[in-house]
Structure formats: C-alpha cells, structure tokens
N, C-alpha and C positions, 0 to 999 in steps of 0.2 A: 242434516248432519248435526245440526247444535243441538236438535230434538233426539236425536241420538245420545248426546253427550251428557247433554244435562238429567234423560233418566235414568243415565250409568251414575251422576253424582247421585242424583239423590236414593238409590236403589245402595248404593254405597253407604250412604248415611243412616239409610233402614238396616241395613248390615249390621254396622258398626251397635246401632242403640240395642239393636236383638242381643247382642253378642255381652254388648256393658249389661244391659239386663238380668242375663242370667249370672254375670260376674256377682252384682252387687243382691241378689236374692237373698244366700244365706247370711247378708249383715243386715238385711230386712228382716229376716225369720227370727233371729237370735234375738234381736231387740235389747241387748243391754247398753245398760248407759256409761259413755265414756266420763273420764274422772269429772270434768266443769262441769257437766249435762246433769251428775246427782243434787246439785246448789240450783243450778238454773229452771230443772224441774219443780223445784217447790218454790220458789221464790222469784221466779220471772226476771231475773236482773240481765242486765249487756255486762255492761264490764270490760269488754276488750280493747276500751280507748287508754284503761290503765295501764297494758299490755301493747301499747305501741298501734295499736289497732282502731284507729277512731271512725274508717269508713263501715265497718263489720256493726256496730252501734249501732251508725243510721241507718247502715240498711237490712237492718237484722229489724228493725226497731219500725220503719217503713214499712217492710212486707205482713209485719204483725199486725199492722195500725195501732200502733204505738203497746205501752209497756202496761201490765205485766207480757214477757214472753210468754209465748204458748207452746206445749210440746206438741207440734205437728209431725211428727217423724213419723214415716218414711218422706214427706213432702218434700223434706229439702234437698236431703239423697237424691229423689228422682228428681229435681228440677239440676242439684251440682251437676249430673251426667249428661241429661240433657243438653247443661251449657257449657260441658266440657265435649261430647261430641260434637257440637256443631260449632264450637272454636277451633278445634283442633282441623276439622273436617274443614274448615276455611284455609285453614293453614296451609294445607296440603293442596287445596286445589292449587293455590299460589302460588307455595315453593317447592311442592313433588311433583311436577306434572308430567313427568316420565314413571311414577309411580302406575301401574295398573291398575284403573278402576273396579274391576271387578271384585279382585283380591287384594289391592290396597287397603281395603277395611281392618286388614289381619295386622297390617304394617303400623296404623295409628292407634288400634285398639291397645297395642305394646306398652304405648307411654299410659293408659289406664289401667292395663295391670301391674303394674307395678304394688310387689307385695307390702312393700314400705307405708304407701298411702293407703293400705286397706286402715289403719286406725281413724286418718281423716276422715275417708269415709263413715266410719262409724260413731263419730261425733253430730249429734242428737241436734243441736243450734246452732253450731257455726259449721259444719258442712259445705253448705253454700254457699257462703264467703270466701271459705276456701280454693272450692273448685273455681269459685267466679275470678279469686286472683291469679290460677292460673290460664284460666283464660281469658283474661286482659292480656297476658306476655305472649300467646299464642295471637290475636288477633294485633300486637305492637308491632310483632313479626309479619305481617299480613297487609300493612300500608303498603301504596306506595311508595320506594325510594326519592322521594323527590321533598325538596326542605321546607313545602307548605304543610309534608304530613309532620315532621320533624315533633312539632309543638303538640300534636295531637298523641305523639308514639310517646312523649315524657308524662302528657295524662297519662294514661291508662298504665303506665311504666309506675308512679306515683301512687295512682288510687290502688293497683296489685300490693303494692308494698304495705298501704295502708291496709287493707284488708288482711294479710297474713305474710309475715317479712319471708318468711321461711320457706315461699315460691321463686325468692329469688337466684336463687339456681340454675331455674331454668333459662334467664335471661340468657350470660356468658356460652347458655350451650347452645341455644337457637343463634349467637351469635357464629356461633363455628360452625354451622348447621348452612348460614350463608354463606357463607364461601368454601364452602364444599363442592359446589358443581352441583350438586342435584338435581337441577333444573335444565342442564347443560348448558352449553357457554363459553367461551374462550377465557384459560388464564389471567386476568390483567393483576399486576403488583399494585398497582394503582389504584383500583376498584376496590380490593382487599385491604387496604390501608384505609382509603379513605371508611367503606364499611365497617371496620372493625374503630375507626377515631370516634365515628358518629353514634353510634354503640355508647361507646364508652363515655364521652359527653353525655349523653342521654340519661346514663344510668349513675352518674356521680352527679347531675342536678337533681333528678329523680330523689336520690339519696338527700340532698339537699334541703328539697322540699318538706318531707318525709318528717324530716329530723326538725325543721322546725318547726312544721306543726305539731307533732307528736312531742316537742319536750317543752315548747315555749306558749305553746295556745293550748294543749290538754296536761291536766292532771296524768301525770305517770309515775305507774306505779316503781316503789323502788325496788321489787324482786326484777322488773321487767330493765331496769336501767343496769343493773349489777349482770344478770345472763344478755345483755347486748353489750358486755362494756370487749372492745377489741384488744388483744394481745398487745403489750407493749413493743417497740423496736428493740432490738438486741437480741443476748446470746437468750436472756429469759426468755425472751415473746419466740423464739427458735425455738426452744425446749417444748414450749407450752403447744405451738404447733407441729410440732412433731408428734406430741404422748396425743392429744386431742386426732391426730389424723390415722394414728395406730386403732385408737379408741373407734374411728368410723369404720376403718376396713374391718376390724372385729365386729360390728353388726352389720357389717354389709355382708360379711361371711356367714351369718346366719342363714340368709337365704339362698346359700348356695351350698351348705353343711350336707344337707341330705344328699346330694348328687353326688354319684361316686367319680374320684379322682379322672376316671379314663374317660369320661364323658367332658367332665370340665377341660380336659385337654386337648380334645378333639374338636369343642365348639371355641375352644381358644385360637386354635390351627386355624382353623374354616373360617373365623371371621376373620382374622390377623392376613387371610389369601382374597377374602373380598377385599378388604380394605387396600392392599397393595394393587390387586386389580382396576381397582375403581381410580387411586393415585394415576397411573398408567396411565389408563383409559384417557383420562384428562387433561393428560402431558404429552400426549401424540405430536401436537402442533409445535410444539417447542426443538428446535432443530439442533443446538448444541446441549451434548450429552451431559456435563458437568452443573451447565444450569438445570438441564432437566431432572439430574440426580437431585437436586439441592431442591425441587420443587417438591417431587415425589418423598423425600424425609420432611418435610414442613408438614404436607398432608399426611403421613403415618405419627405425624406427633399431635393430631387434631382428636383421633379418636380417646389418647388418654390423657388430654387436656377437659374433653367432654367427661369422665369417670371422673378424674379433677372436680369438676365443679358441682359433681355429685354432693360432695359433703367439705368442701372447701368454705361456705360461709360459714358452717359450723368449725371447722378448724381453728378459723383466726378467731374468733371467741376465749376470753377469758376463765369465763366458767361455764359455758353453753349449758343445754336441759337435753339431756341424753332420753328422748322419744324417738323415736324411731318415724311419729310423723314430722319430723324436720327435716327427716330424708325424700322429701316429696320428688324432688328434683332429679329422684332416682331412674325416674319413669323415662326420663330425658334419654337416660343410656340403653335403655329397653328399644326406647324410638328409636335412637339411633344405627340398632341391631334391623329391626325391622326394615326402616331404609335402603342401608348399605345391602340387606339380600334380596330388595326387591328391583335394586339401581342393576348390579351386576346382574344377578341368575334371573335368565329369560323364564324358565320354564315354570309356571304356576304349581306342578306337581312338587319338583322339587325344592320351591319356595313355601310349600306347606310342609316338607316333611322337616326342612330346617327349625323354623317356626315351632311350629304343635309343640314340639317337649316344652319351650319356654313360655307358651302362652298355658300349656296345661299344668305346669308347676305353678303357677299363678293361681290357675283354678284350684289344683289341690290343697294350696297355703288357705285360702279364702274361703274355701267349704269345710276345713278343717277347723278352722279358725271360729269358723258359726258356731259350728256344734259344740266345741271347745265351751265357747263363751255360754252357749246358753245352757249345756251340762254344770258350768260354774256357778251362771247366776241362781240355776234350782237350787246347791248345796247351798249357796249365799243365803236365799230367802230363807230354808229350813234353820239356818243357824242363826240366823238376824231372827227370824218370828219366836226362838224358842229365848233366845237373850233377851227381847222386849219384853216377853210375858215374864220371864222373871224380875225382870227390872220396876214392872209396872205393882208386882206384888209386894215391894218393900213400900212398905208404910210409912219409916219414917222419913223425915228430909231429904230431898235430892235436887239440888241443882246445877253440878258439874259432872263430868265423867271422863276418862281419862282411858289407855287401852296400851296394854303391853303381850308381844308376843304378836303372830300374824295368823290369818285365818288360813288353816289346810288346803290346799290347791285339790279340786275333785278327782277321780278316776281318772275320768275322760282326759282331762287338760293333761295330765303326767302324761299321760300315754302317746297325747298328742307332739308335747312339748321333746318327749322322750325322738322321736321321729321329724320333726321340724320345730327348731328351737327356734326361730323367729315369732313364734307362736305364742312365748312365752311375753317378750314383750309386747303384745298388739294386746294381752286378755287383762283387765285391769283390777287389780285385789287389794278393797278398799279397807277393811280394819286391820292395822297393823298398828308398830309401835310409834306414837307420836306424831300419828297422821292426823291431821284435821278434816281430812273427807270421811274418817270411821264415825264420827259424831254426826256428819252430815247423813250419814249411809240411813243410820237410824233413826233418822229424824220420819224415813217413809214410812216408820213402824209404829209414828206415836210418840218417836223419845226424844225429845224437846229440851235437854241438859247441855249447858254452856263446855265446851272443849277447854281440856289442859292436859297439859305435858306431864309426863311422868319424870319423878325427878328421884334424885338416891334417898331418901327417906319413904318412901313409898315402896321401894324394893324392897327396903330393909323391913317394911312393914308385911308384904306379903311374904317373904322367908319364916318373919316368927306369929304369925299370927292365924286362926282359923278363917277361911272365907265363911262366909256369909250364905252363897249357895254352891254348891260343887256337882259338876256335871261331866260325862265323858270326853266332853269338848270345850269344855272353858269352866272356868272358877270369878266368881265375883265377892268384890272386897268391899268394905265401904269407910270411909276416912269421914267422918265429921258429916258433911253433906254429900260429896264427894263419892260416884261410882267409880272402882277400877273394874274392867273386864280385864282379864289374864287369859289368856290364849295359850299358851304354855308357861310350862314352869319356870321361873328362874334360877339362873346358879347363885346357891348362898353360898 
C-alpha cells in the first residue's frame, strides 16, 4: 500500500512540473529582460541587500561562484519551479491529504498560475530567490507543530523575507489555510487560538530579525527605506490605506477584466456554496445551533481574510511600488480555489470542468504575454539599433544624454493589451521621459553616455530650435555635450 502511495506522490509531482513547464515556455521563448536584469546583464552587480534583500546577494552570488553575475537564464526559471513544485508539493502531502492524488496536481499547480507572478517569473537574476522565498513559507507550513520545530519555522520565516519581503502574503494566508480543516479534524477553539498566537509570534520575530539586519548590519538603500516606510496611525494612515487598497483591487481587476460579468457571477455563487459547504461539513459535531451558527460565520470570513492578505502588505505602505510582482501572494487565493473544490466536489470530472477556465485564463494571460513581449522587444531592438547608429555618427562631443517622450508600444502589445489589460503591466517599456533604464537600455547598443534628467530649458530648447537628426520616430537634439532623444513632440 505505501508502494502504492508514494508512486501516486511522485507521479503527482511529474504532473505538476509537466504542467509548470508548459506554463513557463513562452517566458522562456520571449526572452526579454525585465527592468534590473538590463543593468545586471552588462555589469554583473547584486544589489539587492540595498533593497532589504541581503540573503538574494549571497546566494545569487554562491550559485554564480562569486561576482561578476552571469546571465544564465532560462536556468534560474527552471530551477525557481523546480523548487516551487516540490515545496509546494510537500505542503500538500502534509496539509491536503484528503486532496486526491491523481488530480490534486490541478489544485497546487493554481497557486503557480497565478497571472500576477508571471513578471517574477520573468526576471532574468533574481527569479530564483524569488521562488525560493516562497518556498521557505510553504516548507514553514510543513514542520511539525510541535515547539522544537518553532525555531526552525522563524529561520526560514526570516531568510524568505530576506530573500524577497513581498512573499509575505503568503504567510497570514497559509496561516487560515490551518485551521480550515482540510486535513479533517475536530473543531477545537483552543487549537486555533493557540495556532493562529504561534503564527503570529513567529512572524513579528521574523519581522524582527529581518529589520535589524537589513537596516543596522547592511547598507540600505534609501528608495528601498521610504517604499517600506508603513502608514501612520490615524484618520491619515485610514485614508492612505483605504486609496492604496482601492488602488490593488483595480489591478487585481485587471485580471479578471476580460471575463464577462456572468461568468464572474456564477464562479462567485459556486465557490461562496463550496465554501458554506465545507463550514457545514466541519461543524456537524457541534451539537448547539447558535455555537454552531457562530462557528460556520468565523469560517465564511476566512476565505476573504485569505483575498485580504492578497495585497494587504502593500496597503499598509506609505508609498508602496505599484508592480504587479508584489502581488505574488495572489497565487495563495487561486490555491485556495483549488482546495476548497477539491475538499468538497467528489467527482474528478466535475472538478476539472470547474478548474479548466481558471487554470486556462492563466495560460492564455501567459502565452499572450510571451508573444506580446517578444513582438515588443523586436520594435525595441529596430528602434534602439537605428538611434545608436545615429548617435554614434555625430562627431562632435558626447557624453550625457537625456530622453523625453516614450517609446510607441508595437501592433501586437496594443492588441493584446486591448483584450487583457493586465498585460500591459507585466511588458516593460524602457525609453521614456526621465527614466534611467533608457540610458541603460542603450548601453547594449554601444552608447556608453552618463544619464540626466530633462529639465524646462531643455524643453524650451527643443520647441525653438532645429534637431540635429529628424526621423519618423524620434528627433535628436544636442545641448553642449549633451544628447536629447525626443520621442514625441512637445507642447510649446
């Protein structure tokens, strides 16, 4: 029987990586580089202990055998998934094990589609950091409950955080995760108190740790101390988390934009009847109705405390960084979909027809997404290759250059973006006004010019004066030593 069991796990696992595989191909195929990855590419640097991130350094910086970084990509892609299936895949032997083996693969695969983290994904050197922090939170979920593991679940609680703070999300939702029953079980108040105190301890030492080594033993950077700084108390720090949690459910509604209304209503129904079901189910044993009423509203407030913690760290932020891979923790509520239909509905048929729409919107964000990007990066290249060869033909002086207006988004991308607007955020469009990634962008071209800002005499200079070269897609100026690229016209 255990010979049974355990080729059902790992025949599960072979599932699961077939299944991630084909997810992450077309952010393999596309091959563009996300915003850090165009600096890291030519110049090998870490950097991310300035960002609060000091564990991503040394083991970014380990796997490389030390510095310069190397661009191995796709390497780190396949190994993040790698160590995000078979984290996840531990998880679940643990705490789903009324989950079905055969087609549970469908139910964990949920938390890696997640269209949110397709950008992490698609980052070139830390990738793997990434996925590795969350799956330290998935294997913290995975000790034993007993208080020898305690000390071991605040490491890896600790190093997740160090590695990429913005997995922690998933913490609070793997925390309602255990005391759902999923595993089955008898009620206790008791158990759930003490599970949710132990938690929490855990993750405000965690937090602890964290904080002093990232402010008081590394260098940190101050972009990285002012988007960590948290909302004050009061009616202000209310405001600010109010407009910041409007602000997430508007990109959380991106990826649900394309879906028409009647669909989104009907998978609203259907899980809102698992989930009462599943409450139910759990509260059989409980013999006075009033307690058991009071049990079953506790658990129907678990599923949207779990959507809560989707984009709740970013809420309490002061000035957060509105990327869409911060929404990582998103994935959490996808698993938790997966679950809740595999805990209640027996029937594997009708646990795939539920499923399939929401695992295949995934795939269509994700294939769309590819070709998006890499239809982009060709218009990029053509208009970066045809900018340097003019750049490289002025003769006299250059050694800054500056860039006002943005580069035309392709065919493809409109069309795509036009049809799934989440799309718009995950594709990254690096020459625009007063970017310092556009100087970096051109640097793969040859153009080797120190970055600055454009400022109102500059304006004023391009309204009355002739460029220098004029082409159907950009005009360049030249100030003293100084390139400006113009990308559209200004209003004088």
């Amino acid at each position: 029987m255990d010979n049974k069991n355990t080729k059902l796990e790992y025949g599960a696992i072979i599932k699961l990586l077939i299944i991630s595989a084909f997810y992450i191909l077309p952010i393999i195929i596309s091959n563009r580089y996300q915003v850090d990855d165009v600096g890291r590419s030519l110049d090998g640097y870490t950097g991310w202990a300035k960002n609060g991130r000091p564990l991503a350094d040394f083991l970014s910086t380990i796997l490389n055998f030390g510095e310069p970084l190397t661009d191995s990509s796709p390497l780190g892609l396949i190994l993040g998934i790698l160590v995000l299936c078979f984290t996840i895949s531990i998880y679940a032997k643990i705490n789903l094990k009324q989950i079905d083996s055969k087609l549970g693969f469908l139910a964990v695969f949920m938390f890696i589609a997640n269209p949110f983290y397709i950008e992490n994904l698609s980052f070139k050197f830390d990738v793997l950091t990434m996925c590795i922090s969350v799956g330290l939170l998935f294997l913290t979920f995975s000790l034993p409950n007993r208080p020898r593991y305690y000390i071991l679940g605040l490491l890896l609680t600790s190093s997740s955080l160090m590695l990429y703070q913005a997995s922690i999300g998933i913490y609070p939702m793997l925390t309602a995760f255990s005391i759902m029953c999923f595993s089955g079980g008898s009620i206790s108040f008791r158990e759930i108190f003490k599970s949710i105190s132990i938690r929490l301890i855990v993750l405000i030492a965690a937090y602890a740790i964290v904080h002093s080594i990232t402010y008081k033993y590394v260098e940190t950077h101050e972009y990285s101390k002012i988007h960590s700084e948290l909302i004050p108390i009061g009616i202000e720090g209310l405001s600010t988390l109010f407009r910041n949690s409007i602000k997430s459910l508007e990109l959380i509604y991106l990826y649900l934009q394309p879906v028409p209304q009647w669909i989104l209503w009907i998978y609203g129904l259907l899980f809102s009847s698992l989930f009462i079901k599943h409450a139910i189910n759990i509260t059989n044993s409980i013999d006075r109705c009033f307690v058991r009423a009071l049990w079953i509203l506790f658990y129907m407030t678990l599923p949207v405390a779990v959507f809560m913690f989707s984009f709740i760290h970013i809420a309490l932020l002061k000035l957060p960084v509105w990327n869409v891979r911060v929404f990582a923790s998103f994935g959490g509520v996808l698993l938790l979909l997966g679950i809740i239909t595999f805990q209640v509905i027996k029937s594997n048929i009708v646990r795939v027809i539920i499923l399939s729409p929401i695992i295949y919107l995934s795939f269509l964000h994700v294939y769309a997404y590819g070709n998006a990007a890499l239809a982009q990066d060709k218009a990029d290249t053509v208009l970066m290759s045809s900018i340097s060869y003019d750049i490289k033909h002025i003769s006299s002086k250059k050694t800054e250059i500056s860039f006002y207006g943005w580069v035309p988004r392709s065919r493809p991308l409109e069309t795509t973006i036009a049809r799934l607007p989440l799309v718009k955020q995950l594709v990254p469009m690096f020459l625009s006004t007063n970017n310092f990634w556009s100087a970096t962008k051109l640097r793969h071209y040859g153009i080797n010019l120190r970055f600055k800002n454009i400022n109102d005499n500059d304006m004023k200079f391009m309204c009355h004066s002739a460029p220098l070269i004029s082409s159907d897609d950009y005009r360049i100026f030249k100030i003293d030593d100084r390139i400006i690229i113009q990308l559209i016209k200004p209003k004088c």
